[in-house]
C-alpha positions in Angstrom: 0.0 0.0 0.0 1.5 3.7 -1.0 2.5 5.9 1.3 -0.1 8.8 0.6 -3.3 5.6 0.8 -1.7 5.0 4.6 -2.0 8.9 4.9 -5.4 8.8 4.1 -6.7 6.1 6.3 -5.1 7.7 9.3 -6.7 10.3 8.6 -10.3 9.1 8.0 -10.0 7.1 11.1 -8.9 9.5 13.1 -12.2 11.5 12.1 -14.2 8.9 12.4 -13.5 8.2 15.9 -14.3 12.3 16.7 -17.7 11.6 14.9 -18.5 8.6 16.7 -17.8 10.3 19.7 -20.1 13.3 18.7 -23.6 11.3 17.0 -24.7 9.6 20.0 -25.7 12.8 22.2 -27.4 14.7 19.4 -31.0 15.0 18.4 -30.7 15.4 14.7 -34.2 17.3 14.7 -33.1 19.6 16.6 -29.9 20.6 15.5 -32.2 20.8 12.2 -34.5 22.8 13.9 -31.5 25.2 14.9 -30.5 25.2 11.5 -33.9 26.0 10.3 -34.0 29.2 12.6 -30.7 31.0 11.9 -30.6 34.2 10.5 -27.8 33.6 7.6 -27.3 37.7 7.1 -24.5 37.6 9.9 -22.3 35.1 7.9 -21.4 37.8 5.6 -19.7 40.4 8.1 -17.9 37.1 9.5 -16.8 36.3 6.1 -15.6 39.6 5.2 -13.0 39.8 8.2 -11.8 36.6 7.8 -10.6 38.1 4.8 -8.9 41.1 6.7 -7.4 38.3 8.5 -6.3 36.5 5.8 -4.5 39.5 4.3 -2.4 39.7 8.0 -1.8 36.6 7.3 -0.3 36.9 3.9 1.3 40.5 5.6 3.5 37.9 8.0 4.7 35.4 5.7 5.8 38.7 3.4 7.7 39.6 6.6 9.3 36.4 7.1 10.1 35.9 3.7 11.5 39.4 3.4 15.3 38.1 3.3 14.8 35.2 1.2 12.9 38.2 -1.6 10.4 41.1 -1.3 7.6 39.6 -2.6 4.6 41.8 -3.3 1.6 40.9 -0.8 -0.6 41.2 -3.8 1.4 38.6 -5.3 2.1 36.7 -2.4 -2.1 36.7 -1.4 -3.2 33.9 -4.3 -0.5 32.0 -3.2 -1.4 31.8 0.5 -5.3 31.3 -0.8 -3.8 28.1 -3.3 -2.5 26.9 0.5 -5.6 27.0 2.1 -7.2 24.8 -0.9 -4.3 22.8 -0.3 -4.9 22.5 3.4 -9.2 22.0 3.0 -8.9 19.7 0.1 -6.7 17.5 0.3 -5.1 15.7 4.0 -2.2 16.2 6.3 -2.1 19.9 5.6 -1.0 19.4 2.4 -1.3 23.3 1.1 1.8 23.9 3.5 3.4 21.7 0.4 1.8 23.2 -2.8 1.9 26.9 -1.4 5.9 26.7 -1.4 6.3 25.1 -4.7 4.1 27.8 -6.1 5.7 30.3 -4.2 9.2 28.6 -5.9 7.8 28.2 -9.3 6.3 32.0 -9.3 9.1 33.9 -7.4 12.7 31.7 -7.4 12.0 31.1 -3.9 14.0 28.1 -2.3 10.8 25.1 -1.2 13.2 24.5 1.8 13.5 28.0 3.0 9.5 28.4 2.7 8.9 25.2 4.0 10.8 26.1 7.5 8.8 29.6 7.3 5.5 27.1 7.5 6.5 25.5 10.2 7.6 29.0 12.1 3.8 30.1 11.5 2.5 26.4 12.2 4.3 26.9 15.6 3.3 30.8 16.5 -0.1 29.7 15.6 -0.3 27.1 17.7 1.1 29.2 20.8 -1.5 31.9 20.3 -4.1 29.1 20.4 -2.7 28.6 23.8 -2.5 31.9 24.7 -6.2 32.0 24.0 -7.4 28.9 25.7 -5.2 29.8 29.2 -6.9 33.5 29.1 -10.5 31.9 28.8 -9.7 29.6 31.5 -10.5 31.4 34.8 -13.8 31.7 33.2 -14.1 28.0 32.1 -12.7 24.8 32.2 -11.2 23.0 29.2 -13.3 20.0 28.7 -11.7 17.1 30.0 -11.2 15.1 27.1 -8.6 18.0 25.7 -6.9 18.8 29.0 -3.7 16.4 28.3 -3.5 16.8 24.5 -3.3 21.1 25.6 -0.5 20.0 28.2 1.4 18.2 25.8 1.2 20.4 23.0 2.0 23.3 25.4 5.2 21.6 26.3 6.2 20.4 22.2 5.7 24.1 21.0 7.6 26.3 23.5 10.7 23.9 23.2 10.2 23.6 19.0 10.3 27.5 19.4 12.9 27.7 21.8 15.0 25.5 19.7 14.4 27.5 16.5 15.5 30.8 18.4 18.5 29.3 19.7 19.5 27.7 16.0 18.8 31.2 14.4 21.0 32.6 16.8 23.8 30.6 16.7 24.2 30.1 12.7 28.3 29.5 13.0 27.5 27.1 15.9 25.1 25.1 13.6 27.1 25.1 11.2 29.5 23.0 13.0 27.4 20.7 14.5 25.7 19.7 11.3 29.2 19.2 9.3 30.6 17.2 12.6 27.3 14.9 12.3 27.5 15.1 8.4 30.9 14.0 8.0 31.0 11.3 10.0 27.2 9.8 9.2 25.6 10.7 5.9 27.4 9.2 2.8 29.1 11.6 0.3 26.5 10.2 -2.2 23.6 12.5 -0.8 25.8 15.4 0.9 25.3 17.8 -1.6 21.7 17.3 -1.1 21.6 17.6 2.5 24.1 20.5 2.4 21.7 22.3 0.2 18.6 21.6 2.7 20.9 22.4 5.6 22.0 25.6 4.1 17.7 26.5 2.8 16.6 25.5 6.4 18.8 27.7 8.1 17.8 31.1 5.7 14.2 30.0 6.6 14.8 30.7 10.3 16.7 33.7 9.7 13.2 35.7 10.9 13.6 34.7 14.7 16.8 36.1 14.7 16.3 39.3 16.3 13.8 40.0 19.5 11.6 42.8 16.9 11.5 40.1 14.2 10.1 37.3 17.0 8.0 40.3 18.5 6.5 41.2 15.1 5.5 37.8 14.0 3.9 37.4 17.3 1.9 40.6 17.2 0.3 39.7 13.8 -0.3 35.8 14.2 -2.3 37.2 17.7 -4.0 39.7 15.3 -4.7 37.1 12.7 -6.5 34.9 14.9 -8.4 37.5 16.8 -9.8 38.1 13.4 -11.0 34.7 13.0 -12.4 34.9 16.6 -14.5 37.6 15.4 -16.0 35.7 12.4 -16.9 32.8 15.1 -18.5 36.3 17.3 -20.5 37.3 14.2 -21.7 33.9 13.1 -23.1 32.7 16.6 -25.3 36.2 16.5 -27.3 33.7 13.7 -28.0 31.7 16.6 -30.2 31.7 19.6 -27.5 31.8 22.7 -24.7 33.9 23.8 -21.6 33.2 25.3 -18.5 35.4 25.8 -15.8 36.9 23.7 -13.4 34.5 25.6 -15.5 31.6 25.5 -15.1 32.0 21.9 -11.4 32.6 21.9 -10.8 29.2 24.0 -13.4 27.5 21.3 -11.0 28.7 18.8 -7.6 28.0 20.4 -9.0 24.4 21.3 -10.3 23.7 17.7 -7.4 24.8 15.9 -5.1 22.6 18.4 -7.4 19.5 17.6 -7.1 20.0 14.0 -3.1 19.6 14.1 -4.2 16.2 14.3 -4.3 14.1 10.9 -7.8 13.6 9.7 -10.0 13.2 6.7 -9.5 16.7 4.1 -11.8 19.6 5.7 -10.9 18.9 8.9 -14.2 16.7 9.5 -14.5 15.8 13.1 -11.4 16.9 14.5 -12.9 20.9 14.1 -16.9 19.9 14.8 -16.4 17.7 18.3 -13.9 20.1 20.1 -16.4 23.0 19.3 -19.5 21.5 20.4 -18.0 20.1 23.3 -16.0 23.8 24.1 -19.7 25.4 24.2 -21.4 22.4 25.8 -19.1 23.3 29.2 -20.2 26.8 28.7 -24.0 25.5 28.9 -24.9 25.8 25.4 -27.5 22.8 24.4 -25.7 20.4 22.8 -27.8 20.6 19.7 -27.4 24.4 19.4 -23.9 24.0 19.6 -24.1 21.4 16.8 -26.0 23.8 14.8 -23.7 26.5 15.1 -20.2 24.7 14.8 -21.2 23.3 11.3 -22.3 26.5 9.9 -19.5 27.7 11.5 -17.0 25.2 10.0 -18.8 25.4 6.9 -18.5 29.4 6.6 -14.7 29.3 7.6 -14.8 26.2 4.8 -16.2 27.3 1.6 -15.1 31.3 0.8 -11.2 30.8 1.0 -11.4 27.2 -0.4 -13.6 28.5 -3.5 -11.1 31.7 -3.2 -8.1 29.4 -3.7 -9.5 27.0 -6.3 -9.6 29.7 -8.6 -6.3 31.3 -8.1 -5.5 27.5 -8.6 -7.2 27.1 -11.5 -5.6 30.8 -12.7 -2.1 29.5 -11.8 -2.8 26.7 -14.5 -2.1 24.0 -11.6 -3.8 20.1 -11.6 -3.9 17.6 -9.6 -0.7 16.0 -10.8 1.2 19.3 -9.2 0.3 18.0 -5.3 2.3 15.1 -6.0 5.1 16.7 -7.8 5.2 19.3 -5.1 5.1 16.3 -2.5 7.9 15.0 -4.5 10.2 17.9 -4.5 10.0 18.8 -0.4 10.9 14.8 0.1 14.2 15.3 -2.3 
């Protein structure tokens, strides 16, 4: 069996273990009911600053790429929409993969160099998700099923970042240890190669290198996701409860942590089961919560993934250029 089939069944299972963990406790009529009674008209102001969002976003990989090239944010934009295609269509965030070999095959850029830049924003990402779910908790608790997987995750991402500091700081130093390992256990067949991805990934990290760089990229990832906080404020307005701006912040920060996890394309499961059960411990019916998390998921869904298809389809990409990116990042 290939590699990407194995992929896929992880990632299926994976969501169909958060769904079968969700179906028994609803009342399908009434999260229909729920559905039937939403007022739509408040998706649209939720859409429209995801999209203010979505250019801070595309303002903060422009800053970390800034030493690598300048690249234009209107130019940079599509290619950060082709990710999120990438990411909603297709499993094991995949657009990380495809935005970098567009970024290469539009603007010289090095895959190995945007690649690490990825993984800096996975990992600021993910610590303002924390930052989120710790400020909401005075005010509630995390739901038990999450509390270890927030633990854990706390603990991987501050030493990831840590480490990447330290390596940006120290490129001489790095440089050392990676020829001392290098020469004595990689053969000469594939050093060029690893040279090359050795010397990429170390450009790539070349943003945390100063305190305003780190400082910067912090600001704007909490700014990006405050904006997506906002969209999940405007969208439960459709609905008939209320909770708190922070309740919504540590629905966000929890959801975005559980969908790290592999699972089937669209995040299926792994986004709709941490919601619910986020607003559930808040005291939101469960089938209310239901209601609102799919619309929810559906409206953060659809725009930028029908955004990024067609700079996709404008880019003259297919199918065939997932794999080919795929291929290029595993050398």
């Amino acid at each position: 069996m290939k590699r990407q089939h194995i992929q896929l069944l992880i990632g299926f299972g994976i969501s169909a273990v958060f769904i079968y963990y969700l179906l028994p406790g609803l009342k399908l009529h009434e999260v229909g009911n729920a559905l039937g009674t939403a007022n739509y008209w408040w998706i649209a102001p939720g859409v429209a600053v995801y999209f203010v969002g979505l250019w801070a976003r595309t303002w903060r990989w422009h800053y970390m790429l800034r030493h690598l090239k300048d690249v234009p944010l209107r130019r940079l934009f599509p290619v950060v929409c082709i990710g999120y295609f990438g990411n909603n269509v297709y499993p094991f965030r995949a657009g990380e993969i495809i935005r970098s070999y567009v970024l290469k095959r539009k603007e010289g850029v090095p895959m190995a160099s945007s690649l690490t830049t990825a993984i800096i924003e996975r990992i600021f990402d993910g610590l303002v998700m924390l930052l989120f779910v710790f400020l909401a908790l005075p005010f509630a608790p995390i739901p038990a099923a999450y509390r270890q997987f927030v633990v854990v995750l706390t603990v991987l991402l501050v030493l990831a970042i840590t480490l990447f500091m330290w390596m940006a700081g120290q490129p001489a130093r790095m440089a050392q240890l990676y020829g001392w390992f290098a020469n004595r256990l990689l053969p000469s067949a594939i050093r060029a190669r690893t040279d090359e991805i050795f010397q990429r990934f170390m450009e790539g990290i070349q943003s945390l290198s100063s305190t305003q760089d780190i400082a910067m990229i912090f600001l704007t990832s909490v700014a990006v996701w405050l904006m997506e906080t906002v969209k999940y404020w405007f969208v439960m307005h459709a609905f008939d409860f209320n909770v708190s701006f922070l309740a919504l912040m540590l629905m966000n920060g929890i959801v975005n942590l559980a969908t790290t996890l592999p699972s089937a394309p669209g995040y299926v499961g792994t986004f709709d089961t941490p919601g619910i059960e986020t607003l559930v411990a808040y005291g939101v019916g469960r089938d209310m919560a239901a209601a609102y998390t799919a619309v929810l998921h559906v409206a953060l869904w659809v725009p930028v993934t029908a955004v990024g298809a067609w700079f996709f389809w404008r880019e003259q990409l297919t199918w065939g250029d997932f794999g080919a990116a795929k291929q290029e990042a595993d050398g």
